[in-house]
CHARMM-style PDB file with segment names, atoms N, HN, CA, C and O in Angstrom:
ATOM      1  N   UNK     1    -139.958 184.298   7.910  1.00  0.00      PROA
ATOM      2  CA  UNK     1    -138.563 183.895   7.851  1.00  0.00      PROA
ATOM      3  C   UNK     1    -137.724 185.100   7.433  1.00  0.00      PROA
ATOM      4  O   UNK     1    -137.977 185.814   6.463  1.00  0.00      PROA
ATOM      5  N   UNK     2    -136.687 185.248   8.280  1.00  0.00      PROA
ATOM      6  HN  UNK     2    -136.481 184.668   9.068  1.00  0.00      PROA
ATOM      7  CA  UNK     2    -135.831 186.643   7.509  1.00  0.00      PROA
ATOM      8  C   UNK     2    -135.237 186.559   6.183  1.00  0.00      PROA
ATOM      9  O   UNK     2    -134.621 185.514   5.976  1.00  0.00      PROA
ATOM     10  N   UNK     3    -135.267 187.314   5.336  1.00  0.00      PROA
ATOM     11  HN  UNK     3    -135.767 188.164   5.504  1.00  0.00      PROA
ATOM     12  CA  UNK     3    -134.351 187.542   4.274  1.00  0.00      PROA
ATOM     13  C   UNK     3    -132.785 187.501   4.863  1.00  0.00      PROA
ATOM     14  O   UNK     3    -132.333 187.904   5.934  1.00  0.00      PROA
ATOM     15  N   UNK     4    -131.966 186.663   3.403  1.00  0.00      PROA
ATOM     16  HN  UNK     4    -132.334 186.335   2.533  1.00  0.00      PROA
ATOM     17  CA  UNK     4    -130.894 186.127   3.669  1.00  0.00      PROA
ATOM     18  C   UNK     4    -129.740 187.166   3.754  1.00  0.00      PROA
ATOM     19  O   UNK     4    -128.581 186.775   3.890  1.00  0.00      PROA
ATOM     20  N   UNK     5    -130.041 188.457   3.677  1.00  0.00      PROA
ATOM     21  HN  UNK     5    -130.982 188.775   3.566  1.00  0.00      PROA
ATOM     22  CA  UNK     5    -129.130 189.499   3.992  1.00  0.00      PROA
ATOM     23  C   UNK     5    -129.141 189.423   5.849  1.00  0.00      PROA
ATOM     24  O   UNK     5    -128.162 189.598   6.574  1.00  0.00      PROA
ATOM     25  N   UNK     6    -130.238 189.181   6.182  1.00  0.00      PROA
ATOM     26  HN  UNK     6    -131.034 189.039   5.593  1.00  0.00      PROA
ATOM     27  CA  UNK     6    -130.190 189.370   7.946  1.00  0.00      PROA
ATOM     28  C   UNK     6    -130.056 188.054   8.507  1.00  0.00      PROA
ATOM     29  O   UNK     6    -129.820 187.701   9.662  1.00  0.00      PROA
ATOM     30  N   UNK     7    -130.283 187.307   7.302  1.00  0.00      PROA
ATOM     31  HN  UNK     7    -130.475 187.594   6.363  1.00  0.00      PROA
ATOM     32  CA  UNK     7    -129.091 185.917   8.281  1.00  0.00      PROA
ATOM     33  C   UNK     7    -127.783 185.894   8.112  1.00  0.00      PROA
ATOM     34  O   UNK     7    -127.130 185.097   8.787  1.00  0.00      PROA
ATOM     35  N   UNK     8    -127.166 186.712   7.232  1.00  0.00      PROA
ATOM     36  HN  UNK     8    -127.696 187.359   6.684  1.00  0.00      PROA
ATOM     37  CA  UNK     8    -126.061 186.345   7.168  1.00  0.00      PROA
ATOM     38  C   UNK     8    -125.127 187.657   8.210  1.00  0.00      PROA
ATOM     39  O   UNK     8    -123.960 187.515   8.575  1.00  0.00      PROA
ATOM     40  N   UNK     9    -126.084 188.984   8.546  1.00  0.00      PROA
ATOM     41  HN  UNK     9    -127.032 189.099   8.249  1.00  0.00      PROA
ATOM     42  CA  UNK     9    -125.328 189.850   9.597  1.00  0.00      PROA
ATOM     43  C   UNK     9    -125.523 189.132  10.883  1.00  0.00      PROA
ATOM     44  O   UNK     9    -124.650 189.071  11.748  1.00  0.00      PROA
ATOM     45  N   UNK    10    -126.978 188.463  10.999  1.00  0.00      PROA
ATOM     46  HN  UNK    10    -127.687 188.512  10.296  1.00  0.00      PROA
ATOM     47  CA  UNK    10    -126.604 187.947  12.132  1.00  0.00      PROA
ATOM     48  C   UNK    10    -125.884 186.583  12.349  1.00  0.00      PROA
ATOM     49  O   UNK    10    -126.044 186.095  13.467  1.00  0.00      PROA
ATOM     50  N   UNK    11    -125.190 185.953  11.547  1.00  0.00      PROA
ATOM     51  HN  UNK    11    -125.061 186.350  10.638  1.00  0.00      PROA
ATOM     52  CA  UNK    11    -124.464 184.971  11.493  1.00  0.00      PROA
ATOM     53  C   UNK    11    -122.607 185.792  11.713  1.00  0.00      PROA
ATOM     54  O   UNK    11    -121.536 185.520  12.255  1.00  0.00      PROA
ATOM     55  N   UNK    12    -123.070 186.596  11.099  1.00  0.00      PROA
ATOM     56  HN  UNK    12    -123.940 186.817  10.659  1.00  0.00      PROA
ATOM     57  CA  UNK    12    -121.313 187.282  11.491  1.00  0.00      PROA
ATOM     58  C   UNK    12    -121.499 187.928  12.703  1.00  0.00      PROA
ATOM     59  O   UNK    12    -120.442 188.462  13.040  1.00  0.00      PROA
ATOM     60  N   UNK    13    -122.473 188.123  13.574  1.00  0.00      PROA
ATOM     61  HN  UNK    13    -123.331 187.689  13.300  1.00  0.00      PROA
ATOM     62  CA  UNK    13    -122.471 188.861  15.034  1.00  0.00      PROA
ATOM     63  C   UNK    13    -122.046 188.284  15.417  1.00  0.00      PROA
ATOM     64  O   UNK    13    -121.013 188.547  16.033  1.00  0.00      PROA
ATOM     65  N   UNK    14    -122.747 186.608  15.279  1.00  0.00      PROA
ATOM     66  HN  UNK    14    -123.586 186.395  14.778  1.00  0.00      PROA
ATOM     67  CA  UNK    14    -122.440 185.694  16.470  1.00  0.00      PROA
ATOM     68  C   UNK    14    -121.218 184.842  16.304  1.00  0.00      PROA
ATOM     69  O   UNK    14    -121.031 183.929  17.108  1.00  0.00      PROA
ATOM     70  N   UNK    15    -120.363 185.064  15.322  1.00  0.00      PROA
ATOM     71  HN  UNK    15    -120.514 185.806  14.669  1.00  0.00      PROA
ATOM     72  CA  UNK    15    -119.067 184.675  14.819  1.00  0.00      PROA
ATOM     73  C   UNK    15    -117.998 185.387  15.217  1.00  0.00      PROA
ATOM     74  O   UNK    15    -116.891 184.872  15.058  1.00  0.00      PROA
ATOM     75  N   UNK    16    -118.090 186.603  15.764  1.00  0.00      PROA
ATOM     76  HN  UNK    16    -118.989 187.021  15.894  1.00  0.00      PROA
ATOM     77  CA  UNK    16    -117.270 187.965  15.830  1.00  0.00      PROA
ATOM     78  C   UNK    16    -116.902 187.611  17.545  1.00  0.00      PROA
ATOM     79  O   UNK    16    -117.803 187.013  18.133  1.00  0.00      PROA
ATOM     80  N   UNK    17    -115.911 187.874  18.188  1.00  0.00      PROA
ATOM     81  HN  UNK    17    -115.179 188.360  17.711  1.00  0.00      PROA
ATOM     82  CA  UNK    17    -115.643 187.755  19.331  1.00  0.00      PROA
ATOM     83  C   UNK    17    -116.183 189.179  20.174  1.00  0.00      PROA
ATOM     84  O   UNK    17    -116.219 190.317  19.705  1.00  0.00      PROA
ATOM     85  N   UNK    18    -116.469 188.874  21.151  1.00  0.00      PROA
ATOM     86  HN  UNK    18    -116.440 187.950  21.532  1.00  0.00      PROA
ATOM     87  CA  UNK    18    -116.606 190.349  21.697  1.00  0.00      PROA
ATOM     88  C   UNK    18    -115.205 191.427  21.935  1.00  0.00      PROA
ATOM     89  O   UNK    18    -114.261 191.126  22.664  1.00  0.00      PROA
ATOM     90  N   UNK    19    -115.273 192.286  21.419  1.00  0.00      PROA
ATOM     91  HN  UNK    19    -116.041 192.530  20.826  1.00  0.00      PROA
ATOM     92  CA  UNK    19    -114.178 193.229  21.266  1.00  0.00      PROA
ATOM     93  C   UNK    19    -113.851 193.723  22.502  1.00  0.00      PROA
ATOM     94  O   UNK    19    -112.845 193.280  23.056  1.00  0.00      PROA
ATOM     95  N   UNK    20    -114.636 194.705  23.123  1.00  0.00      PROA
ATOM     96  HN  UNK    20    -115.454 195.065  22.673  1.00  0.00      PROA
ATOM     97  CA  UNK    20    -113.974 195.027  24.049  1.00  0.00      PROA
ATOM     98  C   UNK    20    -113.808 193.918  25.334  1.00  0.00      PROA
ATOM     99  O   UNK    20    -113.486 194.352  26.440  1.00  0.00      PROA
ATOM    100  N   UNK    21    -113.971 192.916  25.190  1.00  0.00      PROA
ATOM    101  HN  UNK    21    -114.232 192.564  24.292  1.00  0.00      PROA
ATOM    102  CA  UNK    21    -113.120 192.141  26.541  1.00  0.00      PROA
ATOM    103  C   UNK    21    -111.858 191.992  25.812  1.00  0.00      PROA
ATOM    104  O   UNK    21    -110.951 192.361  26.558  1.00  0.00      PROA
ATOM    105  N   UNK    22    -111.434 191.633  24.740  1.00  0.00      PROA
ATOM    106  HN  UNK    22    -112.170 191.333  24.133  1.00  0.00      PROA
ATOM    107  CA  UNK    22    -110.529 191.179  23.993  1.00  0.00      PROA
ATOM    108  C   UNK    22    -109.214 192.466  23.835  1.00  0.00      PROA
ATOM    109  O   UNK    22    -108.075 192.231  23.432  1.00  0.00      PROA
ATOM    110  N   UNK    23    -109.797 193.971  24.314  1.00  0.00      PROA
ATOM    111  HN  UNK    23    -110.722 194.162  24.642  1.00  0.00      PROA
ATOM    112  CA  UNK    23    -108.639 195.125  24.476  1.00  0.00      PROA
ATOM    113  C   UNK    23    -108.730 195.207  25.629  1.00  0.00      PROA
ATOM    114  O   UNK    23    -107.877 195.907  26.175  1.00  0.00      PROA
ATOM    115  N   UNK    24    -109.875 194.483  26.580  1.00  0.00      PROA
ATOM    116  HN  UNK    24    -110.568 193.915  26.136  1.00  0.00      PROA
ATOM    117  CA  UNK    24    -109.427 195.029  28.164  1.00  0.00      PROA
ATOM    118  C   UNK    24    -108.626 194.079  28.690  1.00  0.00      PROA
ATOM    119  O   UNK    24    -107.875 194.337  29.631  1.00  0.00      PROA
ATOM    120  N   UNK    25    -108.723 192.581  27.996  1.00  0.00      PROA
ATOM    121  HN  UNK    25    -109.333 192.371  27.231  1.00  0.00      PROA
ATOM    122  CA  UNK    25    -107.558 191.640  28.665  1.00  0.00      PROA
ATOM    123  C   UNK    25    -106.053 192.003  28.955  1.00  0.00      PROA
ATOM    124  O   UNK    25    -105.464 191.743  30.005  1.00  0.00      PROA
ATOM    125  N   UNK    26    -105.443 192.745  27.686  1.00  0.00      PROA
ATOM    126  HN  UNK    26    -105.921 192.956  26.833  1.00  0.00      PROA
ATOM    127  CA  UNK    26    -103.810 192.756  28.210  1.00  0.00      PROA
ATOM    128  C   UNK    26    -103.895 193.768  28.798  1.00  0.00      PROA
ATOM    129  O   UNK    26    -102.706 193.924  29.079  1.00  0.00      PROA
ATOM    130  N   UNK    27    -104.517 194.802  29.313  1.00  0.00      PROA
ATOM    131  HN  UNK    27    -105.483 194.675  29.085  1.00  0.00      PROA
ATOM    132  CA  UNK    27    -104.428 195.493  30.249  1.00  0.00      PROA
ATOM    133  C   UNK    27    -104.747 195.631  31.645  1.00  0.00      PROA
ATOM    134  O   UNK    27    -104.410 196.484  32.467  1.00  0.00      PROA
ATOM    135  N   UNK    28    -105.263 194.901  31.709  1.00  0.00      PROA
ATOM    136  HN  UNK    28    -105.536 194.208  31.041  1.00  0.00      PROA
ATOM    137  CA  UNK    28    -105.417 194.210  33.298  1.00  0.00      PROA
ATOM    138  C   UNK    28    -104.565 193.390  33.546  1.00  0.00      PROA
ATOM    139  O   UNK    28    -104.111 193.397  34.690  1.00  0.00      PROA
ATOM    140  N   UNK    29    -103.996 192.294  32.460  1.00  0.00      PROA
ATOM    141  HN  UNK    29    -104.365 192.288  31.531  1.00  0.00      PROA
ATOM    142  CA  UNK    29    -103.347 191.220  32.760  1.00  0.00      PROA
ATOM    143  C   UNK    29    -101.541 192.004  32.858  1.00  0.00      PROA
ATOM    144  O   UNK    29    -100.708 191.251  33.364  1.00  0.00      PROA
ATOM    145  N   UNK    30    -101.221 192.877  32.572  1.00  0.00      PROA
ATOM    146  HN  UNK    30    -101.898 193.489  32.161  1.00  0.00      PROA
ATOM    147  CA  UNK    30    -100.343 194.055  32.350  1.00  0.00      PROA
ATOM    148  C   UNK    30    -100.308 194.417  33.759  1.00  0.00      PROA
ATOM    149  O   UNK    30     -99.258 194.217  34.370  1.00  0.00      PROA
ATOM    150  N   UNK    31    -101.641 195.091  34.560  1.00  0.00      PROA
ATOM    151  HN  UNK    31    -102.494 195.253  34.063  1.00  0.00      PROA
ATOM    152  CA  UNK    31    -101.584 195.500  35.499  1.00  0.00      PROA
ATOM    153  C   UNK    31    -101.197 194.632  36.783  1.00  0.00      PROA
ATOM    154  O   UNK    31    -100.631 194.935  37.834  1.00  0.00      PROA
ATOM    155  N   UNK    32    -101.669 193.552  36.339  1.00  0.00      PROA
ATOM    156  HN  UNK    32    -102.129 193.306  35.486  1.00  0.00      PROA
ATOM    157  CA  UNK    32    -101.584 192.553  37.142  1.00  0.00      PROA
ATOM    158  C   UNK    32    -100.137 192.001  37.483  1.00  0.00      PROA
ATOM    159  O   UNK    32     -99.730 191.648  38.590  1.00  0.00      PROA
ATOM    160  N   UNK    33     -99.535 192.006  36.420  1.00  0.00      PROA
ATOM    161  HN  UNK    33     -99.866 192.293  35.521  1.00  0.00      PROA
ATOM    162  CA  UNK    33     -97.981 191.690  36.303  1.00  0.00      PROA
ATOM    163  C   UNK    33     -97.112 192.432  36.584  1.00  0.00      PROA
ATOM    164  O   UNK    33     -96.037 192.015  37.017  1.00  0.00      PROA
ATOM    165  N   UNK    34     -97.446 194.066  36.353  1.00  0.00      PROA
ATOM    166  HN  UNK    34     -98.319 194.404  36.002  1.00  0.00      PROA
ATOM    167  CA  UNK    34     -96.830 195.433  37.322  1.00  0.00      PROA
ATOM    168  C   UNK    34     -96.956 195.107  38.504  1.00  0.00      PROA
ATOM    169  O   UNK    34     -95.995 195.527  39.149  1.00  0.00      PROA
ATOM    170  N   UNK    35     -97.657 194.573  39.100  1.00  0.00      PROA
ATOM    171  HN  UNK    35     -98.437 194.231  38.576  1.00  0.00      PROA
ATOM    172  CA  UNK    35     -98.586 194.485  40.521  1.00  0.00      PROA
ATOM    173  C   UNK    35     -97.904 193.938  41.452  1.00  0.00      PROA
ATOM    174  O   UNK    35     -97.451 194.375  42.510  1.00  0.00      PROA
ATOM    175  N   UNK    36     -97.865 192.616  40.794  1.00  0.00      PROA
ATOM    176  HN  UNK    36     -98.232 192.261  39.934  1.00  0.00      PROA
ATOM    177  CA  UNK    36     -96.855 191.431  41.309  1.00  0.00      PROA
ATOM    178  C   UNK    36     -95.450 191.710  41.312  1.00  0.00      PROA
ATOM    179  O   UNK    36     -94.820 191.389  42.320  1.00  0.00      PROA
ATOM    180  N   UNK    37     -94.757 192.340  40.204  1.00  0.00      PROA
ATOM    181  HN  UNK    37     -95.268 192.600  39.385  1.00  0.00      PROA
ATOM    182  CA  UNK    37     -93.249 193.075  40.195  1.00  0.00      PROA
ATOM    183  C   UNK    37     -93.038 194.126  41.190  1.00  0.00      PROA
ATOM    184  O   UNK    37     -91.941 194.368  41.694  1.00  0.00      PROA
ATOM    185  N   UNK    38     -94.043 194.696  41.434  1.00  0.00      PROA
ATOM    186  HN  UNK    38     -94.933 194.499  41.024  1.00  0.00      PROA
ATOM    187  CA  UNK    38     -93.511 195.880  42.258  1.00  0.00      PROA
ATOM    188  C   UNK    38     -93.446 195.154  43.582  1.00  0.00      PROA
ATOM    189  O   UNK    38     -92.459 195.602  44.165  1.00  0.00      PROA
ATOM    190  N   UNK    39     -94.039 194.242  44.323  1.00  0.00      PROA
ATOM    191  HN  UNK    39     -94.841 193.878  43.850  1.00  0.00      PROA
ATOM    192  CA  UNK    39     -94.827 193.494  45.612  1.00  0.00      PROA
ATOM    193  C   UNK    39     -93.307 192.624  45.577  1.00  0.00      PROA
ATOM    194  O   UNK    39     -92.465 192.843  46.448  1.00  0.00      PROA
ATOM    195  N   UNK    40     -93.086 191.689  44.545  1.00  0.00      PROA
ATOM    196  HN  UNK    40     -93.770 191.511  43.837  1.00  0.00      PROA
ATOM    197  CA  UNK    40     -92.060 190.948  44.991  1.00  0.00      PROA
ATOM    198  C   UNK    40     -90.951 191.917  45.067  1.00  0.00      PROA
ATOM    199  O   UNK    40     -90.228 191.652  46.028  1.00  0.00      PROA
ATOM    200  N   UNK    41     -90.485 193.138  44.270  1.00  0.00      PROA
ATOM    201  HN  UNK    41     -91.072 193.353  43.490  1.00  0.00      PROA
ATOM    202  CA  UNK    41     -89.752 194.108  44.481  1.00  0.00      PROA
ATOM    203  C   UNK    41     -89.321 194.644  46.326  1.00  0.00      PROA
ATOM    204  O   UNK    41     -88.345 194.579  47.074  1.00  0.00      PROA
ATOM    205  N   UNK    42     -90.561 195.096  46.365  1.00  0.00      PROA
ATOM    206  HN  UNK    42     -91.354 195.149  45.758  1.00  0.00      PROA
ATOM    207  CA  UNK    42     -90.865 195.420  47.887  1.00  0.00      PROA
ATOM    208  C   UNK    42     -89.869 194.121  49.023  1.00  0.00      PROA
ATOM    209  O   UNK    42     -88.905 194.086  49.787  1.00  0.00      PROA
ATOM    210  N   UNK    43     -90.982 193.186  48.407  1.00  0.00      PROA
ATOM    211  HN  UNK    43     -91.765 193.215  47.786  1.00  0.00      PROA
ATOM    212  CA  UNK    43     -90.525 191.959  49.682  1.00  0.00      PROA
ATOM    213  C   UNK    43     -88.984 191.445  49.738  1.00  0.00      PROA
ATOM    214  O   UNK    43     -88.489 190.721  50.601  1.00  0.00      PROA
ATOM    215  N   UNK    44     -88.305 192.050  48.508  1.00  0.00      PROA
ATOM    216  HN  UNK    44     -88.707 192.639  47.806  1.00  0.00      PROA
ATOM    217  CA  UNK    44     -87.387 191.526  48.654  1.00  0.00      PROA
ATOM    218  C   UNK    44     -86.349 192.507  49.398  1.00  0.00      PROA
ATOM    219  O   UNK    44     -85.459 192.085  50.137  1.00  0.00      PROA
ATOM    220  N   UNK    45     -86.587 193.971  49.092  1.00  0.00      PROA
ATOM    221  HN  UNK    45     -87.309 194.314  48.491  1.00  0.00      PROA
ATOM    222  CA  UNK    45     -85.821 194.845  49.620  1.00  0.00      PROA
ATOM    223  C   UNK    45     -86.382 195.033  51.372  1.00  0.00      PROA
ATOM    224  O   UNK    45     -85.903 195.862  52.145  1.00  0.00      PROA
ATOM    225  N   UNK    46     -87.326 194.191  51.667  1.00  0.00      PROA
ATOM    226  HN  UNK    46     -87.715 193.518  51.039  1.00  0.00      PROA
ATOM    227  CA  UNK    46     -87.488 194.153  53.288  1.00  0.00      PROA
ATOM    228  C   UNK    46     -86.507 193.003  53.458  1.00  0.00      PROA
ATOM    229  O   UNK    46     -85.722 193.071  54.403  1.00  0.00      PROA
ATOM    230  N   UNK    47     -86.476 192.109  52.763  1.00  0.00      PROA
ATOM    231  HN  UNK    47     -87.114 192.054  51.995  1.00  0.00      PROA
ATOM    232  CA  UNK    47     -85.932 191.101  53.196  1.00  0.00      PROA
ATOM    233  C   UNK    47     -84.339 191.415  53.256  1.00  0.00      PROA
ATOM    234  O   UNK    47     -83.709 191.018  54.237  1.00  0.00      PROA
ATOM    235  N   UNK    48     -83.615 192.199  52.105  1.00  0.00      PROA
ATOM    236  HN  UNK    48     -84.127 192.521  51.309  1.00  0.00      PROA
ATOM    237  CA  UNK    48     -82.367 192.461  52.320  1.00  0.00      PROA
ATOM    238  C   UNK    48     -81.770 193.321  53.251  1.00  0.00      PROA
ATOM    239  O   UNK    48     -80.567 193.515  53.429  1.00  0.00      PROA
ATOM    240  N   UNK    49     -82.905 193.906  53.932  1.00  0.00      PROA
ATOM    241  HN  UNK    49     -83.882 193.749  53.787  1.00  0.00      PROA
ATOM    242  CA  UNK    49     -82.373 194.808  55.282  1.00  0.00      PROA
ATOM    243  C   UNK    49     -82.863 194.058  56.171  1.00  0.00      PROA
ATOM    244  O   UNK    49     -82.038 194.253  57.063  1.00  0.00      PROA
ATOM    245  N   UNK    50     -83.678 193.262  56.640  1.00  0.00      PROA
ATOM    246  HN  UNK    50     -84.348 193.104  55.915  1.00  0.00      PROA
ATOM    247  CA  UNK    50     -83.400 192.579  57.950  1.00  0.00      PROA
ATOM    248  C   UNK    50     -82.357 191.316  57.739  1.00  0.00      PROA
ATOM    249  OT1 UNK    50     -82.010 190.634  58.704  1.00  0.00      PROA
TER     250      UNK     50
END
C-alpha cells in the first residue's frame, strides 16, 4: 500500500486540470474569432461592390 505522502500527490494530480489545454484554449478560440471577422469582413466588402 503506498505511504500517505504518495496518495495525497497523486490525489492532487488527478484534481489539477490539465494545463496546457487550458492556455491553448483562448488562443485558438481567439484565432478562430479573428478568422471569422476577417471572412465576414471580406464578404461584406464583395458584397458592397457588386
Amino acid at each position: 500500500m503506498p505511504s500517505k505522502p504518495a496518495q495525497r500527490t497523486a490525489q492532487r494530480a488527478a484534481e489539477q486540470p490539465a494545463e496546457p489545454v487550458l492556455r491553448i484554449l483562448p488562443l485558438g478560440s481567439g484565432l478562430v474569432l479573428i478568422g471569422l471577422g476577417l471572412g465576414l469582413a471580406f464578404i461584406g466588402l464583395r458584397m458592397r461592390r457588386a
